[in-house]
N, C-alpha and C positions, 0 to 999 in steps of 0.2 A: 894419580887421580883419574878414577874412570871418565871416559869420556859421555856427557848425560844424555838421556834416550830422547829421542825425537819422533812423534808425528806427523804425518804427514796427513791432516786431515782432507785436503782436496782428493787423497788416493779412495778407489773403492771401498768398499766396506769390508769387502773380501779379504784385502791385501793390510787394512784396517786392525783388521779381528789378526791377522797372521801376527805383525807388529807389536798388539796387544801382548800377543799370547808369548811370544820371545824375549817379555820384560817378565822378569819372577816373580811374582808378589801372594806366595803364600803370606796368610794370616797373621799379622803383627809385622808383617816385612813391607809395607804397601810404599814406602817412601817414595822409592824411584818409580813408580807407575806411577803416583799422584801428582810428582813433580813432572812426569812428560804430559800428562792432560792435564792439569793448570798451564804448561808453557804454551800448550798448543790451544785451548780457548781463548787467552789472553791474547789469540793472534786473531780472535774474529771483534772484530769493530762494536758491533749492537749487542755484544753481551758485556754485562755487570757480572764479572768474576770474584770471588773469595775464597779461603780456605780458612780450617781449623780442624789441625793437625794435619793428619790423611785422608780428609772428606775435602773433597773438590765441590765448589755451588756455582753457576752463574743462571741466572736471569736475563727475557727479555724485559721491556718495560713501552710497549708500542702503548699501551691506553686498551686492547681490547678488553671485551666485557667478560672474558671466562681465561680460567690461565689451566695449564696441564704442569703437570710435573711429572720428568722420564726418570728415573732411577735405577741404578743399577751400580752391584757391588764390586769392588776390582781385583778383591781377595783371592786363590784358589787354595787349595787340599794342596797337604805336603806335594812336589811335584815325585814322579815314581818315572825317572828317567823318561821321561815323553816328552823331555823339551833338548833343544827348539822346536816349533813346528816345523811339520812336513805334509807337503797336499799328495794323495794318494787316489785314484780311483774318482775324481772330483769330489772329495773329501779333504777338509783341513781336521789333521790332527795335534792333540799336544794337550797339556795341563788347561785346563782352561778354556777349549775351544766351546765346548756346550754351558758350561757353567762359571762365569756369563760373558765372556770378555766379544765373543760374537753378538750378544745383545750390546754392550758398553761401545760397539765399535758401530751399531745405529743411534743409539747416541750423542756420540760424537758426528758422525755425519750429520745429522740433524742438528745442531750444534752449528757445523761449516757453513751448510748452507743459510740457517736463518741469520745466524752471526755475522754474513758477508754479504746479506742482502739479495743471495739466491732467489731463496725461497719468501716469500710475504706469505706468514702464516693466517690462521684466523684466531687463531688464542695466542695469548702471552704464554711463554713456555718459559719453567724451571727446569734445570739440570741437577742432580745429586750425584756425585761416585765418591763410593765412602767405604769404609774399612771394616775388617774383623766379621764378617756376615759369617761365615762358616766356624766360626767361635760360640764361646759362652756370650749370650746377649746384652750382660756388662758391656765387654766391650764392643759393642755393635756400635760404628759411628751413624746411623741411622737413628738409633735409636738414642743416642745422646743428644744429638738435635730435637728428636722428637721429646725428651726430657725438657732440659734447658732453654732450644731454645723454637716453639712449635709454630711459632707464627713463620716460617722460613720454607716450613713445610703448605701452608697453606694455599688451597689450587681448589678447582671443581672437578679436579679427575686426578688421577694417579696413576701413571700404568709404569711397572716393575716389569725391565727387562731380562726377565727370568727365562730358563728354557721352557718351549710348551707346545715344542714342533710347529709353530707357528701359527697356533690356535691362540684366544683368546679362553685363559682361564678365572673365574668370576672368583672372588673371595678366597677363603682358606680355610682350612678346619683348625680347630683350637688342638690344641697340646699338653696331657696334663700327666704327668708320673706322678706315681703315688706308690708307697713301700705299708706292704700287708706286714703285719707282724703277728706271728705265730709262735704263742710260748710253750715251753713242756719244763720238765723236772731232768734236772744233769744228775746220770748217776753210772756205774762203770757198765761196762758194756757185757762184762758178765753175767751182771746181775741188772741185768735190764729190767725186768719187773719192780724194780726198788725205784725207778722214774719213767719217767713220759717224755716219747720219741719228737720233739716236735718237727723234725723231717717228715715223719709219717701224718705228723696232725696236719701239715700244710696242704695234705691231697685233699680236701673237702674247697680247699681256695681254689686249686688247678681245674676241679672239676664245676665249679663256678664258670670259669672260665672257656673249662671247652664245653658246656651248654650254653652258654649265651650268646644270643641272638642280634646281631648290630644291627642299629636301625638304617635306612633309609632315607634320607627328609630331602625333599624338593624346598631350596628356596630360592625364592624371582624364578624359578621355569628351568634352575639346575639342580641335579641330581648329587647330593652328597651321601658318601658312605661311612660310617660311622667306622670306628675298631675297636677292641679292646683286647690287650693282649700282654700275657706277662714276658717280661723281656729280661730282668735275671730273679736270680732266686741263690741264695745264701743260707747256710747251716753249716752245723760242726764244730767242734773243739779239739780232738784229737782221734786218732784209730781206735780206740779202747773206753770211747766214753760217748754216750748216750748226749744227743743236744739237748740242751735248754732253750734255742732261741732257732727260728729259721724265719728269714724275710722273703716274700715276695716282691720283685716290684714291678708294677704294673704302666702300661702306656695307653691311655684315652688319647684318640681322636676322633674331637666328637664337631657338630656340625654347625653353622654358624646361627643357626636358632635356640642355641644352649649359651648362655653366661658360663664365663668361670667357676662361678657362685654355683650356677642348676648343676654343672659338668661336676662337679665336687661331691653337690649332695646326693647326686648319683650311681658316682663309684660307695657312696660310705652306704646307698641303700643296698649294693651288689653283694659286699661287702659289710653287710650288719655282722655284728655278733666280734667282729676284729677291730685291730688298734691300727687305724692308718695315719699315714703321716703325708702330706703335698708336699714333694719336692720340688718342682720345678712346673711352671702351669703358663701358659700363652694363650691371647683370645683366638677365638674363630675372627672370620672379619664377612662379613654378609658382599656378595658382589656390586651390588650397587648400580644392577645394570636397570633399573625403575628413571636413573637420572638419564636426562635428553643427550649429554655429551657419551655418557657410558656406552648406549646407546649405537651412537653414531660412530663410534670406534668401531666396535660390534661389524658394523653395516661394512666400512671400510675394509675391514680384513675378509667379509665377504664369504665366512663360514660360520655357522652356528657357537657360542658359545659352549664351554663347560664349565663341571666344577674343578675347584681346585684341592686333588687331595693328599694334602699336606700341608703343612706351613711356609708361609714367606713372609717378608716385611712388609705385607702388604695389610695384615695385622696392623699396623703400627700409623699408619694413613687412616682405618678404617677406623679406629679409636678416636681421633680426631674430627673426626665425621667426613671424611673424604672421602669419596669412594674409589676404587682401586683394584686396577684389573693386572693379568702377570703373562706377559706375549713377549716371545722371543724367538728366535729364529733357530735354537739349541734344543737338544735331543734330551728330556730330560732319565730316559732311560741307561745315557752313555754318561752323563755328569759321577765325576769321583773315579770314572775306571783308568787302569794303563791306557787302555785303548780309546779314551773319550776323544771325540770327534766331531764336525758338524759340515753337513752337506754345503758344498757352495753354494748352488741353487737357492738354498730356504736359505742364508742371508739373505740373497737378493732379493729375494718374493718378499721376507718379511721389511727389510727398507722401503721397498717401494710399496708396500701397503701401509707403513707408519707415516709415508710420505703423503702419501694421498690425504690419510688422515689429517697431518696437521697445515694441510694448503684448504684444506675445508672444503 
């Protein structure tokens, strides 16, 4: 029987993130990660600890008037021989160093210290590390709390320790695929004029596509950038026969002033005259930086906000009506590669500017 992994939470955040990053916990594997942080919160006195499954929660419960919730997923990408960690050049690398276990291992520091009475915060703080994030959003253990059971979620801020070089990124752009379909007439390929190519019908979609123009949209005072873009496309029946059918399909990300709902009748306006189908669709999430705490986060880290572009679970808070920022001390340009990594330096800059933040 293996011998089970241990934290050392009193260690740096640096040595923290290494620790993290030499437990395996590709997607659906998270067991022994979840079980060393449940063993190692359970070791700080002023938190209210739980699990269900491989989502870790603990809570403080001081009485103050505003509570935060830090989150962050404990999952990675198959690992591609980059484990164990190794520090190079003041660099920790490995599976996982940017995305996110260098966030999860602030934290947990922050975890240590309120937990043991270090630190007296000014908000009551929630914890989440939860599973399956780099998955299908079924199983996202984030987002099955956020299902079942959403009071648990409940805070006046959210901030998702996501990679963001250490910026503070506001909101998310929504996510929507959508499959064009383009019909013709199957007929042999000799006698092509006896049907209709629809490989060839489908260029009047492509060139949709490369005329269109993504919007822009400022909201709260960040800049999001919209996309649309086709990302595969499907035809054919054999070498010697003319298709009958070819699919486009398409990826929106669109900005968090758009619904699902606007995002949708949007593509089907781009898109008139074809038979589309929604496959798969996620909200924008608005940044929320109008609220006093958001705010104050903002002020602490001490650089101007941005937007956020792409998706996080920060969606998922923002449905709720939470608002919900995504700062982390990880590279999100290195997250997913062999060679992902994360500067020593930017953990430490980013702990002690989440630290500051939550001593008020």
């Amino acid at each position: 029987m293996a011998a089970p992994n241990l934290l050392d939470l009193s260690s740096s955040a640096e040595a923290l993130t290494a620790a993290l990053v030499d437990i395996p916990s590709v997607s659906g594997e998270e067991a022994a990660i979840a079980d060393a942080v449940e063993t190692a919160l359970r070791g700080c006195p002023k938190l209210t600890v739980s699990r269900i499954g491989n989502v870790v929660f603990g809570a403080t419960d001081f009485g103050r008037e505003q509570r935060v919730v830090l989150a962050g997923h404990l999952d990675t990408v198959p690992v591609a021989g980059n484990l164990p960690s190794r520090i190079a050049d003041g660099r920790l690398y490995g599976c996982g160093t940017s995305d996110m276990k260098s966030g999860v291992a602030l934290q947990l520091r922050a975890a240590q210290l309120i937990g043991t009475g270090e630190l007296d915060p000014a908000v009551d703080v929630s914890w989440f590390f939860y599973d399956c994030e780099e998955v299908e959003a079924e199983r996202n253990g984030l987002n099955r709390l956020a299902s079942t059971q959403p009071e648990l979620l409940a805070a006046d801020l959210a901030i998702l320790l996501e990679p963001t070089n250490g910026l503070v990124e506001g909101g998310c752009q929504g996510t929507m695929r959508a499959v064009v379909t383009v019909p013709g007439e199957r007929a042999h390929s000799a006698r092509s004029w006896l049907g209709r190519n629809a490989i060839h019908a489908a260029a009047p979609v492509l060139s949709r596509l490369d005329e269109y123009h993504a919007r822009q949209v400022e909201v709260e005072g960040l800049t999001f950038r919209e996309g649309l873009n086709a990302v595969f496309i499907a035809g054919g029946v054999a070498g010697n026969v003319v298709p009958d059918l070819c699919t486009v399909t398409v990826n929106y990300r669109f900005a968090p002033d758009r619904s699902e709902a606007e995002a949708e009748a949007h593509l089907r306006e781009v898109f008139a005259g074809y038979e589309i189908e929604v496959t798969d669709s996620a909200p924008a999430a608005r940044p929320g930086l109008d609220r006093p705490l958001a705010s104050a986060f903002v002020a602490a880290i001490g650089k101007p906000a941005e937007a956020k572009l792409g998706w996080t679970d920060v969606a998922r808070f923002s449905a709720l009506g939470i608002p919900a920022l995504n700062f982390g001390p990880g590279d999100p340009g290195l997250a997913h590669k062999v060679d992902e990594s994360v500067a020593l330096a930017a953990i430490g800059q980013a702990e002690t500017a989440l630290l500051t933040f939550l001593r008020g």
